[in-house]
N, C-alpha and C positions, 0 to 999 in steps of 0.2 A: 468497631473502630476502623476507621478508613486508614487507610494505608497508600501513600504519595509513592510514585516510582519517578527515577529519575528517565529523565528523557532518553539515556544509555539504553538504561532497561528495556523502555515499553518501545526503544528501537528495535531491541534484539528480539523482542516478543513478534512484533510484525514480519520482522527480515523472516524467522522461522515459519512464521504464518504466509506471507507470500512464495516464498520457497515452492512448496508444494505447486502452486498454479498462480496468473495473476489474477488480482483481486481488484475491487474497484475502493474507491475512497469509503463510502458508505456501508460497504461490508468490513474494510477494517475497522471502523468506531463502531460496526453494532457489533463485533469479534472481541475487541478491547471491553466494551460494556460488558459481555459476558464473563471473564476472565476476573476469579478470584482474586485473584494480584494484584488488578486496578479496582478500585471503590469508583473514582472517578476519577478526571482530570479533563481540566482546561486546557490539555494541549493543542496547539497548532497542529493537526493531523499531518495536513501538505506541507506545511515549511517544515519537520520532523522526517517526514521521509524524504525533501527535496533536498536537505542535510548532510544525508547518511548516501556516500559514493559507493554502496552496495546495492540500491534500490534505484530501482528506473522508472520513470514515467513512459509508458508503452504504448499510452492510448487517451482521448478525454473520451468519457460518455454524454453522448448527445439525446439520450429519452434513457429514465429510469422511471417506473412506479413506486421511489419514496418521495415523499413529500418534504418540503424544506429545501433550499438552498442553502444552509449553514456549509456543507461542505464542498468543495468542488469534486467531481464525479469523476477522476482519472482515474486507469488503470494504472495497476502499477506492479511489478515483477523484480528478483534479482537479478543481479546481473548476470548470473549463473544460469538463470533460467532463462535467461535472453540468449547465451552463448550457447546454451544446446539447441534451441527451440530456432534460431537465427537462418536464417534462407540465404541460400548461395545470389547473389547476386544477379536479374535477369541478363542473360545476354541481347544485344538486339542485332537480330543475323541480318542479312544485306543482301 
């Protein structure tokens, strides 16, 4: 029996899963696929994390070896992990 998770949900699921490192779009829906919790969903992967003011867009990927363009290939990180990971500003000396 499949089992629907609310958008809440399979937010908090990803926010825990990019946590650790950023991830790109296509490793989060094959991570989601994997996870007992989701059976499936139709969610909007990007507009679901472009939603949620915890999750950053860090990066787009320009060459992947999956196939498909169904998703767009951005990376994407918390914002926590941008605040640690975050570079001091270049100076540019004179």
């Amino acid at each position: 029996m499949e089992r629907w998770m609310m958008p809440e949900n399979i937010r908090k699921l990803i926010r825990k899963f990019v946590s650790e490192k950023p991830r790109n779009t296509a490793e989060i829906v094959s991570w989601l696929g994997a996870q007992k919790e989701i059976q499936q969903t139709n969610t909007d992967i990007s507009g679901l994390l472009e939603s949620d003011e915890t999750i950053i867009r860090i990066g787009t990927m320009r060459r992947s070896g999956i196939a498909g363009r169904e998703h767009h290939l951005s990376e994407w990180a918390t914002d926590e992990w941008v605040a640690h990971h975050e570079r001091g500003s270049p100076t540019k000396e004179e």
